[in-house]
C-alpha positions in Angstrom: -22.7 -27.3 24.5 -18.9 -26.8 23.6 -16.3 -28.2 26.3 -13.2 -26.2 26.7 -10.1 -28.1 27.7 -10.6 -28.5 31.3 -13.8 -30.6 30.9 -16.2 -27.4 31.5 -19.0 -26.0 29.1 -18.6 -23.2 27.1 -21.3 -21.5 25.1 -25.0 -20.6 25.9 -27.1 -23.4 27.0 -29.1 -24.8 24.7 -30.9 -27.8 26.5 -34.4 -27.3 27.8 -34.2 -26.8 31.7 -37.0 -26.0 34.2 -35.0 -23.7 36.0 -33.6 -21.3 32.8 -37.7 -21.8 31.9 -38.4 -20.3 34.9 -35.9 -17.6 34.6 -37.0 -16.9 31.2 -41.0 -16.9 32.2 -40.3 -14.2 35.7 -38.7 -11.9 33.1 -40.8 -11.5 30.3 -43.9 -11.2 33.2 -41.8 -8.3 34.7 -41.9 -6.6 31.3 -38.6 -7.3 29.8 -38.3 -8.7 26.3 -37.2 -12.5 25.1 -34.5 -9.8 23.6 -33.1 -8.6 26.3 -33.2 -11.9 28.2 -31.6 -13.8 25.5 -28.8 -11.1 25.5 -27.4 -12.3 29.1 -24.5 -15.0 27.7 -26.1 -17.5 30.6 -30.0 -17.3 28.5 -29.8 -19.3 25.8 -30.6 -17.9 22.0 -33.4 -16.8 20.7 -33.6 -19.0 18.6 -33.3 -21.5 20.7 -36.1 -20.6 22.9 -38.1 -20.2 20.3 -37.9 -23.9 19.3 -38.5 -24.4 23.0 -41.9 -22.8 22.2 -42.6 -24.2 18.6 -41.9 -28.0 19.9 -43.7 -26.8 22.9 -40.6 -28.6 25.0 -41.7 -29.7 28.5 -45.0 -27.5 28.4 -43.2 -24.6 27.7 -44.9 -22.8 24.7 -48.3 -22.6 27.2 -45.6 -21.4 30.2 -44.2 -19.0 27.7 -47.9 -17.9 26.7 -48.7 -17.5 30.4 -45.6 -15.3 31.1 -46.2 -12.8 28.5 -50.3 -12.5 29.4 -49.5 -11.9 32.9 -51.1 -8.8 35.0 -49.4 -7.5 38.3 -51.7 -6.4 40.9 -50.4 -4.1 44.1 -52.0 -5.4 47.2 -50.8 -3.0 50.1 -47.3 -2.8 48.3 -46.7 -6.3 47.3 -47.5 -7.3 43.8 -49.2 -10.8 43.1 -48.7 -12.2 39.9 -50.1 -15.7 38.7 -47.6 -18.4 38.1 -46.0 -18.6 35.1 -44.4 -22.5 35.3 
């Protein structure tokens, strides 16, 4: 990542991180696409997501997988999913 003046990053992230994984994974299982999520300037690219998946980077590709398989089920008005990380 770039580093403006001051010492802070600048620029999408484009290191793997559990958390922005975990972002990614709850998103896509709610329905929205890698698109849309890679839109937000704090998601990293596509592109780099999909290398993410492709190098399968900290177990992500199956994560990834699991995210976009997942089924919601209403159980007296609270949905369960399964886990996606």
């Amino acid at each position: 990542m770039a580093k403006a003046k001051e010492g802070k990053p600048t620029g999408r992230p484009s290191s793997y991180s559990d958390a922005v994984a975990l972002v990614i994974c709850e998103r896509l299982a709610e329905g929205e696409s890698l698109k849309t999520i890679c839109e937000d300037e704090n998601m990293p690219a596509r592109t780099t997501v999909y290398k993410w998946i492709v190098e399968d980077t900290d177990g992500f590709a199956d994560k990834y997988a699991r995210a976009r398989d997942v089924l919601v089920v209403e159980e007296g008005g609270r949905a369960d999913r399964a886990c996606c990380v």
